[in-house]
N, C-alpha and C positions, 0 to 999 in steps of 0.2 A: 371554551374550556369546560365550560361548567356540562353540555353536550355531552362533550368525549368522554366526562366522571361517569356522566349517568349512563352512556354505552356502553364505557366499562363494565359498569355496575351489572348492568343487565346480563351482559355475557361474560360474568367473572371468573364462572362455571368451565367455559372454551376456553378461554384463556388460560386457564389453572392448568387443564389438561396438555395445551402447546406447550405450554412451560416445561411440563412433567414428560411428554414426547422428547423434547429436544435435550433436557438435562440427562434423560435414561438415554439416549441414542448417543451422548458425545460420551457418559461414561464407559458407558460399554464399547463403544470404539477406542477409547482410553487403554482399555485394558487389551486390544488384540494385539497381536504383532506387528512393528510399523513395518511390514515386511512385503511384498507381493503373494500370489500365490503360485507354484508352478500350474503350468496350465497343462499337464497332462497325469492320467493317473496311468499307475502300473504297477504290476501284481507279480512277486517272483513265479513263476513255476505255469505263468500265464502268457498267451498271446497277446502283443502290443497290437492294441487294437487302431489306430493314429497312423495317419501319414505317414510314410518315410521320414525319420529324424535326422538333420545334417546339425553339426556342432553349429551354433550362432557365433559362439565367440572360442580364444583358446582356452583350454580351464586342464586345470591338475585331475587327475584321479584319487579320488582322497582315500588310504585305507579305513576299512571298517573297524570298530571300538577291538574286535575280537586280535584282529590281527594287530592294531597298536598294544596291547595289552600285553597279548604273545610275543612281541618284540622288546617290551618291557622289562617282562618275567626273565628274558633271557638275557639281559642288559645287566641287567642286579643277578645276575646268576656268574657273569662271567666278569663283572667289577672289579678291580684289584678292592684288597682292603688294606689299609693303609695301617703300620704299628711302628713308633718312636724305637728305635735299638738306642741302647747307652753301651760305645765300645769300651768306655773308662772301665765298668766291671768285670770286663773278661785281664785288663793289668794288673787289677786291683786283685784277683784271685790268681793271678800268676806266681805275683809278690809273694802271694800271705801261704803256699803251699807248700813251701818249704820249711818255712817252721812249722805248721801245722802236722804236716808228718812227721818232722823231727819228734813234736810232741807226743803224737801217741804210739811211734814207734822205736822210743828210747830205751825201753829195756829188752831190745829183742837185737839180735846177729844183722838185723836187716839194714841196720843203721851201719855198721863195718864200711859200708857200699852205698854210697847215695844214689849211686846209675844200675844198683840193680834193678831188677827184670820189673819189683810193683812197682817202684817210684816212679820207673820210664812208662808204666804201665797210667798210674794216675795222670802224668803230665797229656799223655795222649790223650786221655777223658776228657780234662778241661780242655782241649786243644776241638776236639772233636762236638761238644756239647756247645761251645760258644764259637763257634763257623758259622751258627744260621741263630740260636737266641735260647733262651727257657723266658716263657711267657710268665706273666707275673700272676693269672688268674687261667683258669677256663674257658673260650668262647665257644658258639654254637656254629661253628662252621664247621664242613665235610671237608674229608683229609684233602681232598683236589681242589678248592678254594684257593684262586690266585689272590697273593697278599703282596705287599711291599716294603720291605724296612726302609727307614727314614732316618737319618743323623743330621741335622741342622738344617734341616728342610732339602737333603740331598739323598737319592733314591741310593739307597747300598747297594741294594739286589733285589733280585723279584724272583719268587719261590712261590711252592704251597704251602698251604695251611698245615699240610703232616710233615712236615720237614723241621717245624719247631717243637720243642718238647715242653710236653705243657707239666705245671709244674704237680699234679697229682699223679702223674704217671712216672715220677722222681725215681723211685723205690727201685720198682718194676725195673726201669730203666739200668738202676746203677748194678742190680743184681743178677742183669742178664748179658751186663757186657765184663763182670768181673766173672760173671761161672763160675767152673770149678777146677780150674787152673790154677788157683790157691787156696790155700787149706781156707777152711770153714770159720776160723778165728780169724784170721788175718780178712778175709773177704771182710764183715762182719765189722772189725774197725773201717777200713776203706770207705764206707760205705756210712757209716758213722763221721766219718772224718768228713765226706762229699756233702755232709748235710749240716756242716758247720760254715762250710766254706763259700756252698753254690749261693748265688744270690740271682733272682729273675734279672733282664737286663730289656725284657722286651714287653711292650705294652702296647696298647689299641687308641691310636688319635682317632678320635672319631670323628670333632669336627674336619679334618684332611679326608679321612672316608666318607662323609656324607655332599662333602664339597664335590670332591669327583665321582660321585656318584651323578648329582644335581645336572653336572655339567655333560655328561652322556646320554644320561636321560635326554636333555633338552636336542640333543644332535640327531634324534630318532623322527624321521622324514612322515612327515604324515601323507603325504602321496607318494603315489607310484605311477610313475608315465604320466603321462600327458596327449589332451587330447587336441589337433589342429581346428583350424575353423573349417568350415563346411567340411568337415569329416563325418563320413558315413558312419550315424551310433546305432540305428537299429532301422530294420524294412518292415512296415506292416504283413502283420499275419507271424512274426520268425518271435518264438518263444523268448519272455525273460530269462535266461540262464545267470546263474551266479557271477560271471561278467558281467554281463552289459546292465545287470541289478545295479551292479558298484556304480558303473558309468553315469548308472541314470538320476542315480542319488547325488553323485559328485554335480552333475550338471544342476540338478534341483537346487542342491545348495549355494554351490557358485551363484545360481540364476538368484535366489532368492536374497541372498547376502550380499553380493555388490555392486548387480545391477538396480535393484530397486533402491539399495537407500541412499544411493548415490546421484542418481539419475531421476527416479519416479515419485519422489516420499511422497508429496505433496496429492498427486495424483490416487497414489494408492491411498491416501487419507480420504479423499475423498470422495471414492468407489467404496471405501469399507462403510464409509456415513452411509451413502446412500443405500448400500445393502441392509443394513440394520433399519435404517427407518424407514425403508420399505416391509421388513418386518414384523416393525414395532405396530409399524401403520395398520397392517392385516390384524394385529390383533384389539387395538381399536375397532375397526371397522368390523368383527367380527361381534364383541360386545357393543354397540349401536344396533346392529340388526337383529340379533340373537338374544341378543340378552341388556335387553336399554333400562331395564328398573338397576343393573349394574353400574352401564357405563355411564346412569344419570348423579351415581353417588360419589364423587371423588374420593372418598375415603377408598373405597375398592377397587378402584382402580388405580391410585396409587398402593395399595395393597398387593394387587396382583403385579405391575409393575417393579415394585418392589423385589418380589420373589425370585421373579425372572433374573434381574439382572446381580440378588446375593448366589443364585448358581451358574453364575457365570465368573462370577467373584471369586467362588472357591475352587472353583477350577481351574482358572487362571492359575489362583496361588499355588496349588499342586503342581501344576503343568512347570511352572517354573520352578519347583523345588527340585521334583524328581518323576518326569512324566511316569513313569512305570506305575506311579501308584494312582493313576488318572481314575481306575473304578475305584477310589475307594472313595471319593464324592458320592455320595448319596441322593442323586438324583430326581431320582423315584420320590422322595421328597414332597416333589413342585405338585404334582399330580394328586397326589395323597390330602395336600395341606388345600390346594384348591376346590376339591373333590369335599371334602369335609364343609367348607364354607360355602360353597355357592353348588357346582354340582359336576358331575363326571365327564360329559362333554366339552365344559370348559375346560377344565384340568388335564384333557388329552390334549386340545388344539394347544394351551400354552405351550403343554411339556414338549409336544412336535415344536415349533416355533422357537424352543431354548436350546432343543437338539441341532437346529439347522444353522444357531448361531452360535454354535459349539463345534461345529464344522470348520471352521475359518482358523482353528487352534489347536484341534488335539490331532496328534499325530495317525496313523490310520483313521481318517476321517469316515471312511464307508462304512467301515468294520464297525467303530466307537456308535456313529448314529442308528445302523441297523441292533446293535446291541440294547441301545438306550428306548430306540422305538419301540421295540416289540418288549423292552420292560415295561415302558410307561402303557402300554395297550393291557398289561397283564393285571399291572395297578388299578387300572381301571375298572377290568373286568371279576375284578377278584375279591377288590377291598367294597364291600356291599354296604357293611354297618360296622363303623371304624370305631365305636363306641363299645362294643364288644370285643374286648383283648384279646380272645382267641380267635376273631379272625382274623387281625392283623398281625398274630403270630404264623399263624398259616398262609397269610397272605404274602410274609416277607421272607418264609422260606420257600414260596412258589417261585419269589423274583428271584431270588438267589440261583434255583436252580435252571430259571434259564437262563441266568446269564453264565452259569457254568455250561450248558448244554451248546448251547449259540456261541462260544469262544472258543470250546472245542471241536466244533464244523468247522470255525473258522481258520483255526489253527491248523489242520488238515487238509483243508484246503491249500493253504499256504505252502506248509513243510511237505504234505505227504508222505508223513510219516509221524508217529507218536513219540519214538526216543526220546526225541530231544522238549519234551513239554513239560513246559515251566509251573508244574504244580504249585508254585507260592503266587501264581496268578490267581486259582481258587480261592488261596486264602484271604487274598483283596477283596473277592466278590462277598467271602462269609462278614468281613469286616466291614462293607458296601452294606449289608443284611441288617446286620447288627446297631450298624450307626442311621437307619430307617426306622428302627422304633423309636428314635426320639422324637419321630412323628408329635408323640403324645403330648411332651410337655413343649412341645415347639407350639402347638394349636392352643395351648390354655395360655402363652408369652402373648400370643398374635392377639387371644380375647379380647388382655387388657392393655395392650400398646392402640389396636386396630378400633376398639371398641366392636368387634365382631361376635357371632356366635356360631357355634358349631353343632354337632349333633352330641357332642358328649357333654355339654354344658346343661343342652335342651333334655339327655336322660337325665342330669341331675335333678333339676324344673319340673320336672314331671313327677319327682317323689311327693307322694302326700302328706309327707311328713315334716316339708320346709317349713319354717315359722309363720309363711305367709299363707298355705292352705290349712294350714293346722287355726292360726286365727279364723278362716273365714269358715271352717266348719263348726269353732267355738260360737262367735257370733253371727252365724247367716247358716246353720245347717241345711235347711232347705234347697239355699243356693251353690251350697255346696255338692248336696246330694246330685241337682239341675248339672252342675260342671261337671261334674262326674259321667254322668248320661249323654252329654253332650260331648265328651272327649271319647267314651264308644264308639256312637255315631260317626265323628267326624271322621276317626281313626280308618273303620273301615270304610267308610267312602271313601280317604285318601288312598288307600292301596286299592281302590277299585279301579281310580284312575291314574295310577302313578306318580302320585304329588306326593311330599314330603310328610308322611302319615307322623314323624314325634314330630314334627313343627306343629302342624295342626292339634296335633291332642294338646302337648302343651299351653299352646293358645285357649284350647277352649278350658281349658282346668283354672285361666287367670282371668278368663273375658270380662264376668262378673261381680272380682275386687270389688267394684267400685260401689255393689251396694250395700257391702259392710257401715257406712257413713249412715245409712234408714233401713236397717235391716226387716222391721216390719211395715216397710207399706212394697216390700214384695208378696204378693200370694203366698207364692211356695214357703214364709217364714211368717206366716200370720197362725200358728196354731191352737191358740185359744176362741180364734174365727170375730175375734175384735177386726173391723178394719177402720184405721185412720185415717182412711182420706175420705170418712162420709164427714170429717169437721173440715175440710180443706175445700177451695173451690177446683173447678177443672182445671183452672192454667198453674195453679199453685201442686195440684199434685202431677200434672204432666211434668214439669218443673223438676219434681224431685223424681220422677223414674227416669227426666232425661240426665240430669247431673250425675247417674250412675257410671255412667260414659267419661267424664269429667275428673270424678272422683277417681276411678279407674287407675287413669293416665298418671295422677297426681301418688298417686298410692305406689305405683308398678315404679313411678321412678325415684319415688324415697326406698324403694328395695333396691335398686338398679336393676332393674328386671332388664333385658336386650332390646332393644329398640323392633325386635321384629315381633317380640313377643308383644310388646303394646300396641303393635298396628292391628293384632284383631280385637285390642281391647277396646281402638280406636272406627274400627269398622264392621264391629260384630252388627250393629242397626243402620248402618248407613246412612242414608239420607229420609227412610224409612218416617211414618206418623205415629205418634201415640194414639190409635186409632181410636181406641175405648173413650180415652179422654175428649176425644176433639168430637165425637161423634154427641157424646154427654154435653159439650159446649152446646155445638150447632143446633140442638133440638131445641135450647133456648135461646139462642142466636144466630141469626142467620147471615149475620156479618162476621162472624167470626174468621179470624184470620192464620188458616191455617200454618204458617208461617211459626206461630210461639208452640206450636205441639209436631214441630220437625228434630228430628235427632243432630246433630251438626256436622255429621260423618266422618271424615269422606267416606266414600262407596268403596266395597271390596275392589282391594287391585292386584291381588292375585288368587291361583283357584284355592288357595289354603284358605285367605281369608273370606272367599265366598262360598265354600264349605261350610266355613264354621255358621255364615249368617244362615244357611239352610239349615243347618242341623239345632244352630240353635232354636229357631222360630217354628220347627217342627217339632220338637222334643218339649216347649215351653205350651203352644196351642195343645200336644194331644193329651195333656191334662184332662182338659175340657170334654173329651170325646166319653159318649156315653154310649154303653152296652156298642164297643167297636167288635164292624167285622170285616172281615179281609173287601170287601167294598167300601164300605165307608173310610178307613185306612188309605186305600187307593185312592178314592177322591179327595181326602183330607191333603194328603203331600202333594196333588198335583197342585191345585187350588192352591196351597200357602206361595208353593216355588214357583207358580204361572205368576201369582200376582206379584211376588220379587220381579221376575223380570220384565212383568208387564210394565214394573214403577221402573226401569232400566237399572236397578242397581248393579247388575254383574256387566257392566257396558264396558269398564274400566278395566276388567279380569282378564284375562287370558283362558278362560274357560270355553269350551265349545260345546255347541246343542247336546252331542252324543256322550260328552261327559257329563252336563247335567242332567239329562235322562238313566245314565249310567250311576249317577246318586241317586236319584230316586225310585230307583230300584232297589237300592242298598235300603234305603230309610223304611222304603213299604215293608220289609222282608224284618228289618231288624224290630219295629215295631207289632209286625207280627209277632214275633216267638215273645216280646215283652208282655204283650197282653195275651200270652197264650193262646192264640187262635189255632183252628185244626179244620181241617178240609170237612167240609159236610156232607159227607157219605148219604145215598138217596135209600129210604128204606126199603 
C-alpha cells in the first residue's frame, strides 16, 4: 500500500492531468446533442456529390419554417372571431319606442297617426340595425373579417366584420338612413331620440376566439407527402433543387431524430467520446512536444483546457436558445487570450481544435468552421502586442470584417442572388466584434484566478515608477542604473532572436532586488570607494553577493511579483562561481572547496532567462574594460559567453548556436555606440 502512495506521489502530476482529460471529454460530450450525425452533406444550388440516395426507411416530408408560418398567417387571417349577441336588447328597445316617440313627438300633428310614414320609418331602423348587432366598442378587424355571433354558447349566424355597426359610426349611420325625406327638425329629434334608446348588444368573447383559434392552429399538417422506402431521392451528379433540398432535410431529421435515439444512443455516446478525446488527446500531445515547460505546469493546462471547453459552453447555450445568433459567440476570444499568456501558435492550434468540435453542433457546420478558421488565423496574424489598445481595436475590426466578407461569399454561393440577404446577420458579427474587446478584463480575471501573467501586466512591471524600482533606485542607485542597462541589452537581443523582448526587459529591471538587503558591498553602489568586504573573510562575503539571488526571490514574492518574473531572478547566475572570491580563497587555500562560492541556480531554462544571464555578465564585466576598442569589445563578449557555455549553463534553454552568436553580435554593436567607438580611418 504504502508502494502505490509513493507511485502515486511520484506521478501525481499524470494523474492530475487523466483526471482533467477524462473530466473535459465527458463534459463536453455532456453538452453535444445525444443525437447521430447525418452522414451526408449537401448544398442547395449544388451537385450531390454521394452515391445515388434510395429512402432507408418511410419518412414524411416536413414543410419548411417559411411555408408553416405562411399557412399560419393565413389561418389567423381567415379564423372566425367569435362576439357574445344579447337578443333580449333588441325586445327591450322594441317596448320602450313607443313611448319614447310618443315623448318627443307630443306636440306635433304626427302623433294624430301612430302608423304614419316616421314612426313605420323608425320601427324599420330598429328592425334593421339589430338583424346582425351594434358592437359595444371598436375592434381592429377589416370589414371582410369572418366573425360569428354566439347566444348561450349557440352560433346565430356567421357574417363579417362590416356587417355590424360599430358604435362611433352611430351618428353617420342614423343621419344617412333618415336623409332628407324629412324635414330637418324632425330628422334631428329622430335621431336624438335613436341615441336614447339604442343600446350596444354585441361584444367580443375572446376567450371563445382565442380557443378556436388554438384549435386550427394545431390542425396545420407539418408535412406534405411522403416518402416510400427504397424510393429514389436523388442520382449523383443531379443538382440540389428546392425539392429534393426539402426531402433531404426531412430525411436528415427524421434520420437524426428517431433513428438514433431510439435505436443507437448508447452507440452514438460513445463515437462522440471517442471523438473528442481523440481531440483533446492531440492537444495534449501537441503541448508535450512543442511546448513541455507548459504541459509540465498543470496550472496551464488546466487553464487552456479550461477555455476550450467555457467556448463550447457558450455556444451550446446559444445554439439552444436561438441558433441564428451562433456568431455572436466571441470566439476569437480563445486565440487572443491564449496568445497573450503563452504564444501564437498555440492559440491557433487550440482555436482549430475548438472549431472542429464545434462542428458536431452548429448548424452549417462547413460554412461556421471555415468562418471561424480563417478568423482565428487573422487573430493570430494581426493581434502583435495586445497591450497596446489600439491594436486590438484594429485588430477587432479586421475580424469583424471578414467575417462580414466570408458570409457574404457564402451566402451567394448558396442563394445566388443578393435580394434576399439577411443584413441583421452583420449586425451579429459587429456585436461578435464588440463582445472581443472584453478580451482585456477577461486576461487581468484569468491573472488572478490562474496565477498567470500576460504582456499587459508585464507593460505595467516595466514602469520605473512601481514602488518596487522606485525603492531600489532610492537605496541601490547603482544597481538600478546596472538594471536599467541590462534591460537595453536584453531587450534588443530578444527582438534579435524573436523571444518575448517585455518578458525579458522586465526581468532584467527586477533581477537585482535582491541586493537592496547590502547595497554597499556591490561595486556599482560603493561610491565613497569604502569597500566592506576588506573587514570580511572570502566565504563571508561570497556569502553575501550569493544571498542576493535569495534575497531576490524573497522580496519579488512579498510584492507578488509573477512567478515568471522571478525565474530570471532565480537564474540570472545560475550555477555560475563567485570567481573573485573563490580565486582570493584558493591563493591561500588550496583545499578550498569550491562548492561554498557556487550560486544555487538553477541554470537558465529558457532563451529569456539565458539572455538576461549574457547580458547581465556582459554589461556588469565591461565596467572593468579600460581604453575599449572595437577588438577588445569583440573579445571581451566572446570570452564572458564562451565561458557560460563552456560551464554548460545554457544546456537547460532552448537556445541554439546561431541565436547565441546572433546576441552577440547585438552586445558587441550595442556596447560599441556606449563607449562611443568610431571606425579608424587610415591617415
Amino acid at each position: 500500500m504504502k508502494e502505490l502512495l509513493n507511485k502515486w506521489y511520484k506521478n501525481h502530476a499524470l494523474v492530475y492531468k487523466i483526471l482533467l482529460f477524462l473530466l473535459t471529454t465527458l463534459f463536453i460530450v455532456y453538452l453535444f446533442p445525444k443525437t447521430g450525425k447525418f452522414r451526408y452533406s449537401f448544398e442547395k444550388g449544388k451537385p450531390w456529390q454521394s452515391e445515388n440516395l434510395y429512402a432507408p426507411f418511410n419518412f414524411a416530408i416536413k414543410k419548411s419554417q417559411d411555408e408553416i408560418e405562411k399557412e399560419r398567417l393565413e389561418v389567423e387571417n381567415n379564423a372566425s372571431v367569435y362576439f357574445d349577441v344579447n337578443l333580449e336588447v333588441y325586445s327591450q328597445i322594441k317596448s320602450d319606442y313607443p313611448r319614447k316617440f310618443e315623448e318627443v313627438f307630443k306636440d306635433t300633428t304626427v302623433l294624430s297617426n301612430l302608423n304614419s310614414i316616421l314612426y313605420k320609418k323608425g320601427e324599420d331602423l330598429i328592425d334593421r340595425m339589430y338583424t346582425n348587432g351594434i358592437l359595444d366598442t371598436d375592434y381592429p378587424y377589416t370589414e371582410e373579417k369572418p366573425i360569428a355571433l354566439v347566444s348561450s354558447n349557440t352560433i346565430e349566424k356567421r357574417l363579417e366584420y362590416g356587417n355590424l355597426i360599430e358604435i362611433n359610426q352611430l351618428r353617420p349611420y342614423l343621419e344617412s338612413y333618415f336623409g332628407t325625406s324629412i324635414s330637418l327638425d324632425n330628422r334631428n329629434k329622430m335621431v336624438s331620440l335613436f341615441f336614447d334608446i339604442i343600446r350596444p348588444n354585441v361584444a367580443l368573447n375572446e376567450n371563445l376566439t382565442k380557443k378556436a383559434l388554438e384549435e386550427e392552429l394545431s390542425q396545420i399538417s407539418l408535412t406534405r407527402g411522403s416518402i416510400d422506402q427504397d424510393q429514389l431521392i436523388i442520382s449523383k451528379g443531379q443538382v440540389v433543387e428546392d425539392e429534393e433540398y426539402k426531402i433531404l432535410n426531412s430525411l436528415k431529421s427524421e434520420y437524426e431524430s428517431q433513428v438514433w435515439n431510439t435505436a443507437n444512443y448508447n452507440w452514438v455516446l460513445f463515437a462522440y467520446t471517442l471523438l473528442v478525446a481523440l481531440t483533446l488527446l492531440m492537444l495534449l500531445l501537441f503541448l508535450h512536444k512543442y511546448r513541455s515547460e507548459v504541459f509540465l505546469n498543470n496550472t496551464k493546462v488546466t487553464f487552456i483546457f479550461f477555455n476550450v471547453a467555457l467556448m463550447i459552453l457558450l455556444t451550446t447555450l446559444v445554439i439552444n436558445y436561438n441558433s441564428q445568433y451562433i456568431y455572436v459567440v466571441p470566439l476569437c476570444i480563445l486565440p487572443l487570450v491564449l496568445k497573450a499568456f503563452f504564444d501564437a501558435r498555440l492559440g491557433l492550434f487550440a482555436h482549430v481544435l475548438t472549431v472542429l468540435l464545434l462542428g458536431f453542433i452548429v448548424p452549417n457546420s462547413y460554412e461556421y468552421m471555415f468562418l471561424q478558421i480563417i478568423a482565428g488565423i487573422v487573430t493570430i496574424l494581426t493581434v502583435s502586442e495586445l497591450y497596446k489598445r489600439a491594436n486590438l481595436f484594429i485588430s477587432v475590426g479586421q475580424i469583424t470584417l471578414i467575417y462580414i466578407i466570408a458570409y457574404f461569399a457564402f451566402f451567394v454561393i448558396h442563394e445566388g442572388q443578393i435580394t434576399s440577404l439577411r443584413w441583421e446577420t452583420f449586425g451579429l458579427f459587429v456585436l461578435c466584434g464588440l463582445a472581443t474587446l472584453f478580451v482585456q478584463p477577461l486576461i487581468y480575471i484569468y491573472e488572478k484566478i490562474f496565477g498567470l501573467v500576460s504582456d499587459v501586466s508585464l507593460l505595467e512591471l516595466s514602469d520605473t515608477n512601481t514602488k518596487l524600482l522606485k525603492q531600489l533606485s532610492n537605496e541601490a542607485p547603482g544597481t538600478f542604473h546596472h538594471s536599467l542597462n541590462v534591460a537595453n541589452l536584453a531587450e534588443a537581443s530578444a527582438n534579435e532572436i524573436g523571444a518575448n523582448a517585455m518578458l525579458v526587459r522586465v526581468g532584467a529591471l527586477y533581477h537585482d532586488i535582491g541586493k537592496m538587503a547590502n547595497p554597499t558591498y556591490f561595486t556599482e553602489n560603493q561610491s565613497n570607494g569604502i569597500d566592506p568586504h576588506k573587514e570580511l573573510s572570502n566565504k563571508e562575503s561570497a556569502k553575501i553577493i550569493i544571498d542576493h539571488v535569495l534575497n531576490g526571490i524573497e522580496l519579488a514574492k512579498k510584492y507578488n511579483l509573477p512567478d515568471r518574473v522571478i525565474d530570471f531572478i532565480r537564474t540570472h547566475h545560475g550555477t555560475s562561481s563567485v570567481y573573485y572570491f573563490y580565486m582570493k580563497e584558493k591563493s591561500t587555500d588550496e583545499d578550498t572547496d569550491i562548492k561554498d562560492f557556487l550560486y544555487p541556480g538553477p541554470k537558465p531554462f529558457s532563451k529569456e532567462t539565458a539572455i538576461l544571464m549574457m547580458c547581465d555578465s556582459v554589461e556588469a564585466a565591461s565596467k572593468s574594460l579600460k581604453e575599449p576598442t572595437t577588438v577588445k569589445i569583440n573579445d571581451f563578449v566572446e570570452n564572458i559567453i564562451n565561458k557560460q557555455m563552456d560551464n554548460g549553463q545554457f544546456l537547460n534553454a532552448n537556445i541554439t548556436f546561431k541565436e547565441i552568436q546572433s546576441i552577440k553580435k547585438v552586445l558587441k554593436h550595442k556596447l560599441a555606440n556606449i563607449y562611443h567607438l568610431r571606425i579608424e580611418y587610415p591617415e
